[in-house]
N, C-alpha and C positions, 0 to 999 in steps of 0.2 A: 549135304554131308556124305551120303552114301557115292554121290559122283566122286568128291573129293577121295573119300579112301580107297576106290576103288583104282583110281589113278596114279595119288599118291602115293606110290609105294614103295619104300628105300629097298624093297628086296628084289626090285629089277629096275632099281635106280640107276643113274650113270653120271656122274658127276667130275666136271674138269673145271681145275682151277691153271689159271697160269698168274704165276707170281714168282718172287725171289725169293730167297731161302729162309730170311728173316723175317719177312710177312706171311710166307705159310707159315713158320712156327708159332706166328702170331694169331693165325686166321685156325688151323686147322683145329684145335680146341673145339670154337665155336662152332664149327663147320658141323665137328662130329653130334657134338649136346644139339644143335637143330634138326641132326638125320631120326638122331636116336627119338627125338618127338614127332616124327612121320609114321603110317600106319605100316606092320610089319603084319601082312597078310600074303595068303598064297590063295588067292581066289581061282574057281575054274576058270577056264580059257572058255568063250563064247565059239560055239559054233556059225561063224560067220558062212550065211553061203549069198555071196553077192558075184554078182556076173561082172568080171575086171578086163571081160579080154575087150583088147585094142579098140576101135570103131572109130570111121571117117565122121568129124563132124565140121560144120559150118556155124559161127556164131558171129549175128549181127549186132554191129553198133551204129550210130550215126554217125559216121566217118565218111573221107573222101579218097580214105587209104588203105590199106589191108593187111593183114601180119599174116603171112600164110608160110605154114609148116609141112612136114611129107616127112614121117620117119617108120621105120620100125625095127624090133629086135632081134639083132644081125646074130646070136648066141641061140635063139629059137628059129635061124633060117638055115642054121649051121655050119656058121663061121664062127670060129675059133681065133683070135686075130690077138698082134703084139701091140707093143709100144709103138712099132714102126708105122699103126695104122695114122698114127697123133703129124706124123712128116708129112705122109699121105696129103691127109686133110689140113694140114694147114699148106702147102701149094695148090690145093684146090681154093683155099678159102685166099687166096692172096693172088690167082689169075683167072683164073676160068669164072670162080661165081662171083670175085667182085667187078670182072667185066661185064659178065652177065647179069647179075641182079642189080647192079650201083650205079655202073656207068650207063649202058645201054638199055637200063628197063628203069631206071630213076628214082631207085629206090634208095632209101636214107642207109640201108643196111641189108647184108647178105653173109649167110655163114653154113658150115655144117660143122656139127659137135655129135662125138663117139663116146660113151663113158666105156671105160673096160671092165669095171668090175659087174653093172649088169646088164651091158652087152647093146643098150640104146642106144638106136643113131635117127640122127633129126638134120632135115634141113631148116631152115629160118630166114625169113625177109621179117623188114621191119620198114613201117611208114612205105608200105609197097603201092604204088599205083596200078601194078598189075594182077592177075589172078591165073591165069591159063598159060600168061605167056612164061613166068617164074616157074608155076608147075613142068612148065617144058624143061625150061632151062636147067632144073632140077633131073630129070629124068635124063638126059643129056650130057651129066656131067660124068658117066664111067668113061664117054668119049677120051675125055679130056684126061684122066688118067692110062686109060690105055696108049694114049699119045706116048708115055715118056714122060722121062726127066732129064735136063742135063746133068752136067754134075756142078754147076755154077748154082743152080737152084736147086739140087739137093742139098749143096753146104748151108745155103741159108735158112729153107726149111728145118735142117738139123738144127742151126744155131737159135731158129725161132722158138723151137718145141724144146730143147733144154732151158729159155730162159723162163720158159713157163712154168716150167718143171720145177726147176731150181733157182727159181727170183727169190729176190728177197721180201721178205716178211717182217711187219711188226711183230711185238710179243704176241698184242689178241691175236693175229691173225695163225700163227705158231701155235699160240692153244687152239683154237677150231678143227687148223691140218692134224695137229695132233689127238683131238678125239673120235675126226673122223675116219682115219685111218684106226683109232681102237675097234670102233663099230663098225668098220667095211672090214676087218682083216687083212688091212695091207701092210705088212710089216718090211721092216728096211729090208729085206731078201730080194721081196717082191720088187721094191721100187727099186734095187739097182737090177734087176733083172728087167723092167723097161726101162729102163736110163738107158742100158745095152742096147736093147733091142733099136732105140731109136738111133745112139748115135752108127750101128751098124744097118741100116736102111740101108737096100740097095731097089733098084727097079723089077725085082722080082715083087717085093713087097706090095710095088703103086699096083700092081697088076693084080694082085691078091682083095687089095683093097677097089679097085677098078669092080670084081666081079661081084664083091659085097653091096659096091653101092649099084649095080645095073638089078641085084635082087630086089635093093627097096621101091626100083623104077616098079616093078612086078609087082610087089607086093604090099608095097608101104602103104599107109593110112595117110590119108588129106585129113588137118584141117586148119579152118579160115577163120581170122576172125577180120572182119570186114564188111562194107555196105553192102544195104537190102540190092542196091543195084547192078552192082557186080557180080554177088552172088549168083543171084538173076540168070544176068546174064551170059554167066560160067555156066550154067544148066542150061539151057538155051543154046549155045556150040557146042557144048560138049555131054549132051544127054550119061555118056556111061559114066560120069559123076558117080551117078545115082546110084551104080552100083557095085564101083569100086573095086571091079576084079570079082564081084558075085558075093563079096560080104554086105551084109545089110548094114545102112550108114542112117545115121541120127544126127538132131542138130536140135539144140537147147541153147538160149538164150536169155540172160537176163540184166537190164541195165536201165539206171534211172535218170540220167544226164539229160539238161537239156539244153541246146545252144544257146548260146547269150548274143543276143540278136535284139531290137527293138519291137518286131511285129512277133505277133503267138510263135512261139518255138515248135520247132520242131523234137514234140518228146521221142526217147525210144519206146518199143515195144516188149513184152515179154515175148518169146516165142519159142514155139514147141512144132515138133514132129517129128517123122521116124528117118528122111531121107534126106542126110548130106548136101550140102550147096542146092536142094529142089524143095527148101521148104514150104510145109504148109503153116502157114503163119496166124495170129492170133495175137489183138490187142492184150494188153496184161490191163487189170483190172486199176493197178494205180496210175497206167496213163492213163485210158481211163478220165478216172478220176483229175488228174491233173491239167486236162483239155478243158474240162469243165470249168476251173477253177479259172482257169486263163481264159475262160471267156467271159466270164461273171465280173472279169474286171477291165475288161475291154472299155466297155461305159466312163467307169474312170480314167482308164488310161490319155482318153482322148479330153478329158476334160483338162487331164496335167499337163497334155503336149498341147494342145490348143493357148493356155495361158503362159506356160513358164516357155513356150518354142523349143522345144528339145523335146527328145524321146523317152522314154523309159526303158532302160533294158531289162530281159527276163532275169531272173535269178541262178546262178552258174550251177547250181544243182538242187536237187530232191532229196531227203534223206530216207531212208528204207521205213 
């Protein structure tokens, strides 16, 4: 109850409905008699003091593939950047890294995403069979803006980044944009003021945007989530993993899947320690526990396959 009031509290509530005219007249009655039975407190504010900055980490699953990421914040490097960085990045995401991460490294997916209001930028593979070589690829992409733009693939870039802008929407999805643009502060000023800015993109921009991203090669944060053996063997070629430009790098993991396979599965592990893609690794107590269990039934297992001629598969997961 103390959790609840302290949470629930209409006096820093924020509430969005999307409906038509005759169903909010309908709705908003009730809306109000259920705020009005919410606790109206002004509790102090908690002096949080927790350590948020950035840090490179590596996190294993039992996969044969990798999701690896490399960003950081381009407004705390000291750029200052528009609408036009959105053209930018989306010709980079439509030649350069999806030849490089999609086609040539055989990845299911490759992308980079900028938010502008708080200044994140991230690369992203997805279902990646690589690890060092995508890291490259990444670090390698200011090349590819410094190259240039025609103007055949500027207009498209333009026409891509307005449909994304200004696609259309259902109603929910109209109430979401619309409340989240109440809580970012971005009011219709603002957003034709990048609407501008993008459809005015010229090749000064790519070069602006070029020197943002050869920062994140510098300074950006790794991290992985992907097999114990890549990992591995990413630390292993490439020792300054470890130390990521001289920031101290961590790697925590936790996962309880376990292949579905006929013979003892392969559990995951919990694992902990302080340095990025060089971990030091550590059974977690419920695999553990769940090895055990999987061999206690071993005995029978072979009694069922022995008579009924088929195998038994393991159970597709563990619950916490």
């Amino acid at each position: 109850r103390r959790m609840r009031d302290t949470l629930f509290n209409r006096t820093r509530m924020v509430v969005n409905v999307t409906a038509d005219g005759a169903l909010w007249g309908r709705a908003q009655g009730e809306l109000e008699g259920f705020l009005r039975g919410l606790p109206d407190a002004r509790p102090a504010l908690a002096d949080w003091r927790v350590d948020f900055a950035p840090r490179s980490e590596g996190l294993i699953i039992p996969a044969q593939v990798n999701y690896v990421g490399k960003g950081a914040n381009l407004k705390a490097l000291g750029f200052e950047l528009s609408g036009a960085a959105s053209v930018a990045l989306k010709f980079l995401n439509t030649t350069y890294l999806w030849d490089k991460i999609r086609v040539q490294g055989g990845a299911y997916g490759g992308s980079s995403r900028f938010d502008l209001t708080s200044g994140n930028f991230s690369f992203l593979s997805y279902r990646d069979p690589n690890l060092l070589k995508t890291l490259d690829a990444y670090d390698g992409a200011s090349k590819a803006l410094h190259a240039g733009i025609g103007d055949n693939d500027l207009t498209r870039s333009n026409i891509g980044v307005i449909g994304d802008v200004d696609g259309y929407e259902f109603p929910d999805a109209k109430g979401y944009s619309s409340m989240w643009r109440q809580l970012t502060g971005t009011t219709d000023a603002i957003r034709q003021q990048r609407r501008e800015a993008i459809l005015g993109t010229t090749p000064a921009d790519f070069k602006t945007m070029a020197e943002a991203v050869d920062a994140v090669a510098r300074h950006g944060h790794v991290v992985v989530l992907g097999g114990e053996a890549a990992i591995g063997k990413a630390n292993a070629q490439r020792p300054g993993l470890r130390r990521g430009g001289g920031k101290a790098l961590s790697s925590r993991a936790r996962s309880v899947s376990v292949s579905s396979i006929s013979r003892a599965p392969r559990f995951s592990v919990t694992r902990s320690a302080r340095l990025v893609l060089g971990m030091a690794m550590t059974p977690g107590r419920r695999s553990t526990q769940a090895r055990a269990i999987w061999a206690g039934l071993a005995s029978w297992r072979r009694a069922i396959s022995s008579t009924a001629g088929s195998s038994i598969s393991a159970p597709c997961s563990i619950g916490e």
